[in-house]
Residue, then its C-alpha position, 0 to 999 in steps of 0.5 A: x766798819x764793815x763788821x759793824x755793818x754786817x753784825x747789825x745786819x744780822x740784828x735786824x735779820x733776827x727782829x724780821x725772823x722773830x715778827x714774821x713767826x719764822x722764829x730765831x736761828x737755831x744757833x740763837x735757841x742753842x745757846x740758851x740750852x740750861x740757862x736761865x732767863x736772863x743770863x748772858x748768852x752768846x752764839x755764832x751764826x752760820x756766816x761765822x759772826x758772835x752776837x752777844x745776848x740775854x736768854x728770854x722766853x720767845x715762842x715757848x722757848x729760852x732763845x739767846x736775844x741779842x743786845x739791843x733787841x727789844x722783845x715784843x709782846x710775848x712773855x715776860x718773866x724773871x727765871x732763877x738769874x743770880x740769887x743774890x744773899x747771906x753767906x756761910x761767913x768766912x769761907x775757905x777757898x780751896x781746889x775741889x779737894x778730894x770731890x768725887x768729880x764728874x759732870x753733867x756728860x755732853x749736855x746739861x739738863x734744862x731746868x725751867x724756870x715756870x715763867x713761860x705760861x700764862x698758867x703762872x699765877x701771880x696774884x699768890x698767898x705768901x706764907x712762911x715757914x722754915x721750909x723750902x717752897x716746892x717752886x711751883x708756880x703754875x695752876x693746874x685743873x684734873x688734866x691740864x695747865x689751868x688759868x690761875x683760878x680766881x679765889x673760891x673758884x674751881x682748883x683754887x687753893x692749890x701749891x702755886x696760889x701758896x707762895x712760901x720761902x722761895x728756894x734761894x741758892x748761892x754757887x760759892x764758887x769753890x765746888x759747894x752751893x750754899x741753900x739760903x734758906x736751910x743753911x745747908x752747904x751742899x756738893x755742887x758735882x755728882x760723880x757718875x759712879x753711883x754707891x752703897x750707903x756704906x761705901x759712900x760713908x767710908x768716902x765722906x770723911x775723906x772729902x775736902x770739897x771747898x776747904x771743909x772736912x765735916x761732909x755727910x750722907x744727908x738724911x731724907x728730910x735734907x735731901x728732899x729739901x732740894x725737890x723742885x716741882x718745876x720738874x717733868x719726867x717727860x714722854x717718848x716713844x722710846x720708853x724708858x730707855x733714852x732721856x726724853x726730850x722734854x724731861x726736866x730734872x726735879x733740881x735746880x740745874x742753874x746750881x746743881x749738876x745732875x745726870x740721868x740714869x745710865x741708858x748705856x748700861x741698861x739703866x732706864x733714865x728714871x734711875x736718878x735715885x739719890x742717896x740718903x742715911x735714912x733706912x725704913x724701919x720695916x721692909x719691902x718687897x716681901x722682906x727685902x732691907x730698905x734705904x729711902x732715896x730721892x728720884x730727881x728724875x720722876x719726882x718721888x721718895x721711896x723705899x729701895x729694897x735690897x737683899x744680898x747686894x747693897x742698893x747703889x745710888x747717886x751722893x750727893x754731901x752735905x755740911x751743916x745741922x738743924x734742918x728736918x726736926x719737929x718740935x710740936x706742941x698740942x694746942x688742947x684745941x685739935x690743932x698741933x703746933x710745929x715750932x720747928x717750922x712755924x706751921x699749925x696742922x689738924x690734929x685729926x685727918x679729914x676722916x674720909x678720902x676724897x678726890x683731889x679737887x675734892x680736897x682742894x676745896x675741904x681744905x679751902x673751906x674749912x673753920x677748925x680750932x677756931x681758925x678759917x685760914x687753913x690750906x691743902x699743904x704742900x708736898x715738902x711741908x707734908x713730908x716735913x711732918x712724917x716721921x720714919x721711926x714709925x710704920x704699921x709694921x713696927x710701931x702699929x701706927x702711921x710714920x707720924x708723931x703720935x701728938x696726931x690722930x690718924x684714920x685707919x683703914x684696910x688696904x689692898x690685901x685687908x690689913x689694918x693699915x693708914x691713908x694716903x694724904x692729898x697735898x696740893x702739889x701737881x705732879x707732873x708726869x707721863x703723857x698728861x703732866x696736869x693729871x697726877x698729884x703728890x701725895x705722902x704715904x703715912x701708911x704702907x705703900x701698896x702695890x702688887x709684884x708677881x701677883x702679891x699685894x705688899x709694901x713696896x715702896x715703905x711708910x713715908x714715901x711720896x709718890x702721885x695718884x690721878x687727881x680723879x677715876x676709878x682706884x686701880x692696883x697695878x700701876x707703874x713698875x712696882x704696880x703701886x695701889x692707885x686710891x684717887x680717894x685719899x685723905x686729907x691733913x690740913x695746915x696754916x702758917x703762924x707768922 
């Protein structure tokens, strides 16, 4: 009986708190660090006594809510919870096998859910294809978070009001997590020791994660497949050099583990790179050979250049086929049809750059082919359609099936060259997390190093330009060629 009475003490102390905006305990906070909204909870108060709970957003925070307390107010929203559906059918049980272990070190990452703002929109456009949305749910205006816009309103028709195949993943309990919309089987852990291509290779054939044996490298589009754009690379005052408080990973940290780069070893956090088979069919950084990676810390693909040392990265294996190929059709109407993945594009490119609001709006109003239903893709179904056996370099042509017809145009050091193109992703990054947008390079990716403007990052990269400004060269580590104008592909779905 006197536990009874002390817990529901404790109880009502936490309902005063919250409503005299003292906020919960920290322990309350705490205990919901990586979690989702709605998972089970629980936390020790400093007196010594466990109250059990759910994970809800009060105050902008995920905060451990004991049982029986009714939240006021505030937020309301799902998180990612326990994705329920499909399985790969019958699945061997099995230990880990020989899986490069590992962990996620003292403290997972957070992952957000994107249901803690009034920016979320929830009147959406649901659309269809076979790949997986980007998970942006929030509106955006040139700077910051923005009231979801009403329809043909200013920065309407952006990644949030498009709402496609939600990402939808199965923990199958057995050290692999099941994509419920590829079909792709995935390693769940990631070993803190980061590989070459031709190491990580050699070990896949040896893992029997799960019970299977059939493990790879994945290939650019597969891994890619795995971006979630419900990622922050954050800001501190410490630069590079120690993981920001506010950052959160550009994967789904409910069902994947993660690490950071290794600021112990000199590492900045952004060297989150993870490993493809895919190599660039030219080169960058002046001649260097060249693997594309996926950076689930800062949210891009590019082109890593080596020379006499293989490039080491992050693996993370996959099983399964059948995702990351096209199928296109020429409509004879200035529309290509991917049957692969159930989109229609223009044939031809908008013809000139524009800023993004700029582009936003091209896309929204746009009646081609006989049809007014097309939109600014997103930066996962954009990607879709480059493909890496092409370059300038190689192929004297964008990385894109030559079905499409793209603008060229002189780059940076006045070379025949091919556009950036919009897609209608924030992307949120640095100090102002509203003020970038994803964009996929089908040209090469320009930047400066030592006073040479070069291709450093490769055709098919997708990196992020200011939604408005001036152009600029010199940007970042690798001083990466800042266009703001950039051109635009448009898309609609066909089911």
């Amino acid at each position: 009986m006197k536990t009874k009475c002390i817990l529901l003490v404790l109880f009502f102390a936490f309902i005063c708190f919250n409503a005299l905006g003292f906020g919960p305990p920290k322990e309350a906070s705490s205990a919901c660090n990586g979690k989702s909204e709605g998972a089970p909870c629980s936390f020790t108060t400093s007196r010594g006594h466990t109250l059990k709970g759910t994970c809800k957003n009060m105050h902008g925070s995920s905060v451990c809510v004991p049982e029986g307390h009714r939240q006021g107010g505030g937020q309301q929203g799902g998180g990612m919870g326990n994705q329920q559906g499909g399985n790969m059918g019958n699945q061997m049980g099995g230990g880990m096998g020989n899986q490069m272990g590992g962990g996620m070190g003292k403290k997972k990452p957070k992952f957000s859910s994107g249901k803690a703002s009034g920016s979320e929109c929830k009147k959406t456009v649901k659309t269809w294809s076979k790949i997986p949305d980007t998970g942006q749910v929030k509106a955006y205006n040139n700077t910051q978070e923005l009231k979801c816009p009403k329809n043909n309103g200013a920065f309407f028709g952006q990644d949030a009001h498009y709402q496609g195949q939600q990402p939808s993943y199965k923990d199958n309990g057995n050290g692999t997590v099941t994509d419920l919309v590829t079909g792709l089987m995935w390693s769940k852990a990631v070993d803190k020791k980061k590989l070459s291509l031709v190491e990580a290779k050699k070990i896949a054939p040896t893992i029997t994660i799960g019970g299977y044996s059939d493990w790879r490298v994945p290939d650019i589009k597969e891994m890619y497949s795995l971006i979630d754009f419900k990622g922050y690379t954050g800001f501190g005052s410490s630069g590079y050099k120690s993981v920001p408080s506010n950052a959160v990973p550009y994967i789904n940290t409910d069902y994947f583990d993660f690490r950071f780069g290794d600021t112990t070893a000199g590492e900045r956090y952004i060297d989150a790179q993870w490993l493809t088979t895919t190599m660039y069919v030219s080169t960058t950084m002046n001649g260097a050979k060249t693997l594309f990676g996926v950076n689930f810390a800062d949210g891009r693909i590019k082109g890593y250049g080596f020379s006499r040392r293989n490039k080491k990265f992050y693996v993370r294996y996959v099983r399964g086929n059948g995702y990351g190929s096209n199928d296109f059709f020429d409509n004879r109407d200035g529309t290509v049809t991917d049957r692969a993945a159930g989109l229609m594009w223009m044939q031809n490119d908008s013809g000139k750059g524009m800023n993004w609001q700029a582009a936003l709006k091209y896309a929204e109003g746009l009646d081609y082919g006989g049809y007014s239903d097309w939109r600014l893709p997103n930066a996962k179904e954009l990607q879709y359609i480059v493909d890496y056996s092409c370059s300038p370099d190689t192929t004297d042509s964008p990385a894109i099936d030559p079905i499409f017809k793209t603008t060229s145009i002189k780059n940076e050091a006045g070379k025949k060259d091919f556009p950036f193109f919009w897609t209608s992703t924030t992307h949120l990054d640095g100090p102002q997390p509203g003020a970038n947008a994803a964009y996929v390079s089908f040209g090469r990716a320009i930047g400066q190093m030592r006073g040479t403007i070069m291709d450093v990052h490769g055709a098919g990269a997708q990196r992020s330009d200011r939604k408005k400004g001036s152009p600029q060269l010199g940007h970042g580590p690798q001083g990466d060629a800042v266009r703001v104008n950039n051109y635009v592909r448009c898309v609609r779905s066909i089911k």
